[in-house]
N, C-alpha and C positions, 0 to 999 in steps of 0.2 A: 455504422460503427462509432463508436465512444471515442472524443477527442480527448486522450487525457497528457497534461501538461504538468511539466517537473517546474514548480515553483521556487526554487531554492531560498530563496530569501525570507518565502514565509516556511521553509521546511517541510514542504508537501509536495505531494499529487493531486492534481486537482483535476475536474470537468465540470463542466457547466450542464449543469440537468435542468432542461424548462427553465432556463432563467435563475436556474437556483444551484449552488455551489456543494458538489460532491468529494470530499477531501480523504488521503490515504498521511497524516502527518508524521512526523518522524525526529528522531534528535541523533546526530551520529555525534560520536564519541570515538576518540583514538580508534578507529577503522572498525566499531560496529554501529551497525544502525540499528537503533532503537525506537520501532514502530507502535507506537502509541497510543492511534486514535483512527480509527476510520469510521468514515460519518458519511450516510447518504440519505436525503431530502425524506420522508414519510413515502408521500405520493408516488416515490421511484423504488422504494424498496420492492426488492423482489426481481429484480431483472438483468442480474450480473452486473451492478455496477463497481457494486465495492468487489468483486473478484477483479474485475480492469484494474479497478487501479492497484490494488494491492499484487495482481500479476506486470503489472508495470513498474513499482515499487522492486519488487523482487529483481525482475529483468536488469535494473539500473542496477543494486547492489551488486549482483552478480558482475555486468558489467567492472562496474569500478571496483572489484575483490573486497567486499567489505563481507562480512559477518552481518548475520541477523539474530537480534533479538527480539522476540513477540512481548509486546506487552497489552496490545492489546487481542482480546479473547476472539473476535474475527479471524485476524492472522493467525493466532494460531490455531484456530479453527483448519483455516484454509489454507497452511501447512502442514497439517496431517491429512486432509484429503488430497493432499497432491504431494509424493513424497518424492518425484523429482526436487522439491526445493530443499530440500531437508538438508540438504551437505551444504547450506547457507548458514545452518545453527550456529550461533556463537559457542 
């Protein structure tokens, strides 16, 4: 299983893949998060990474009641396939 970690300071999600940093980043704003940028290594595409963290991402907003906004096209990729998250929309 995928260790992924709330970075707060650098404003991400993160995992270490092979030694190489898989990140889900973000900018909140008066109580929506505004997801960014998700970036996973070349070598490791393909194998549910960025769905972890961006379903970790999700998981935490939900938690702390914030609002999502997708800005980057992953996300909201990967919130139309999965439309339990959808009542997160800003």
């Amino acid at each position: 299983m995928l260790a992924v970690t709330h970075n707060p300071a650098a404003s991400r999600f993160e995992a270490d893949v092979a030694g190489r940093l898989a990140v889900c980043a973000y900018r909140l704003t008066d109580g929506v998060l505004y997801l960014t940028h998700t970036e996973v290594p070349g070598a490791a595409q393909g194998q549910g990474i960025a769905a972890a963290l961006v379903q970790q991402t999700l998981d935490w907003a939900r938690r702390e009641g914030l609002r999502v906004r997708p800005q980057c096209s992953y996300v909201a990729s990967y919130m139309r396939r999965h439309p339990e998250t959808r009542d997160l929309l800003a």
